[in-house]
C-alpha positions as a Markdown table, in Angstrom:
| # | Residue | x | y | z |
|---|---|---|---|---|
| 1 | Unk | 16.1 | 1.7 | 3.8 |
| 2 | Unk | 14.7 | 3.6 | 0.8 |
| 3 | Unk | 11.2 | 4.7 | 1.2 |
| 4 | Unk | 9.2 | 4.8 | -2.4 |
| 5 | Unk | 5.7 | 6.7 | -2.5 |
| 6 | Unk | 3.7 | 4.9 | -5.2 |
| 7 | Unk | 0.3 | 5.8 | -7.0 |
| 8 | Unk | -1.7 | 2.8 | -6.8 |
| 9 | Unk | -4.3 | 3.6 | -8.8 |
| 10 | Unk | -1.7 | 1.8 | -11.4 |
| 11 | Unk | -0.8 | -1.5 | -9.1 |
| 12 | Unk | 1.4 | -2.4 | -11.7 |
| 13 | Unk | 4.4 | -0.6 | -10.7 |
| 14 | Unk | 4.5 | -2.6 | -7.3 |
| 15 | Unk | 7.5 | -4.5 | -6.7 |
| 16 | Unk | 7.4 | -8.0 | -6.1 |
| 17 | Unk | 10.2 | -7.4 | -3.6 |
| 18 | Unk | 9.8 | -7.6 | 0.1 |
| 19 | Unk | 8.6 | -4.6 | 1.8 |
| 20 | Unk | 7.1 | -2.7 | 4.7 |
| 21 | Unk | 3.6 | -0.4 | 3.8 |
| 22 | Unk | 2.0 | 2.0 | 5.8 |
| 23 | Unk | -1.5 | 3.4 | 5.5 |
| 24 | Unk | -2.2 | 7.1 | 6.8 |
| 25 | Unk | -4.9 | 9.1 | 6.8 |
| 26 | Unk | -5.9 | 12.6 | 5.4 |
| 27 | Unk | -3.5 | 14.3 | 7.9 |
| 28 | Unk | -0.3 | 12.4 | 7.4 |
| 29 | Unk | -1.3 | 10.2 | 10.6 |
| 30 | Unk | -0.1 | 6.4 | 10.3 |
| 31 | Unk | -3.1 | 4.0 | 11.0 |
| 32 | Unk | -1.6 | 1.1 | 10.2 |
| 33 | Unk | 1.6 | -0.5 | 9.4 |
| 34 | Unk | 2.8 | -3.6 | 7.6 |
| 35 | Unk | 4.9 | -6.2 | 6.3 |
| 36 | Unk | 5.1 | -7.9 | 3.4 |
| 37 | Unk | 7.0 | -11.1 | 1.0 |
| 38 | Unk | 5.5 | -9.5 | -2.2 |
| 39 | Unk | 4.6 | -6.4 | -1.9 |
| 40 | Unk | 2.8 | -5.8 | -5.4 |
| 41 | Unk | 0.7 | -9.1 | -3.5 |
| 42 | Unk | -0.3 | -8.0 | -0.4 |
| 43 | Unk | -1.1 | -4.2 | -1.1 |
| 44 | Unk | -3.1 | -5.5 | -3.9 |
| 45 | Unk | -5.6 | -7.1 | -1.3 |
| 46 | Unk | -6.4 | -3.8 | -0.1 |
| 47 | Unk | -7.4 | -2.5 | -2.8 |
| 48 | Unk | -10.2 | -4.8 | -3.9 |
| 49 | Unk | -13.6 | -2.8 | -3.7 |
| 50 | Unk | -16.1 | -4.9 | -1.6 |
| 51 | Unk | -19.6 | -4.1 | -0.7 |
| 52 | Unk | -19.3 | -2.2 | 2.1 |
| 53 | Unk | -16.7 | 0.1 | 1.6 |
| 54 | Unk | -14.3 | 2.0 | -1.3 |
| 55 | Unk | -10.6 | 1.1 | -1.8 |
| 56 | Unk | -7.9 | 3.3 | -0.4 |
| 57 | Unk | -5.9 | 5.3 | -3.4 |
| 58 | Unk | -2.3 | 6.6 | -1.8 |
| 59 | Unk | 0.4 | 4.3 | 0.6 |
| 60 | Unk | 3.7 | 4.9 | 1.6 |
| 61 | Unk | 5.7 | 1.9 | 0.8 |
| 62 | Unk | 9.5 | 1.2 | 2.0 |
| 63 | Unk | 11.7 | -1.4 | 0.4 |
């Protein structure tokens, strides 16, 4: 498995592969982990800004 660290501040560059994402906090901790079809898809998701919060900026991503 190749992991890929990607800026997502361009979500552009997302694959449209499948794919497994993980989100960590400031300290390198995982807080989540996840699977994806389309990766470009489902990471774009979390990224939408809503009311009541602020969209994440870094995620490790393996293909």
């Amino acid at each position: 498995m190749m992991t890929m660290i990607y800026d997502l501040t361009n979500r552009k560059n997302l694959p449209q592969s499948p794919g497994v994402y993980a989100f960590k906090d400031e300290e390198g901790q995982v807080l989540y982990i996840g699977k994806s079809a389309n990766l470009k898809s489902r990471v774009s998701i979390y990224f939408q800004v809503k009311s009541h919060g602020k969209a994440t900026s870094k995620m490790d991503i393996s293909l």
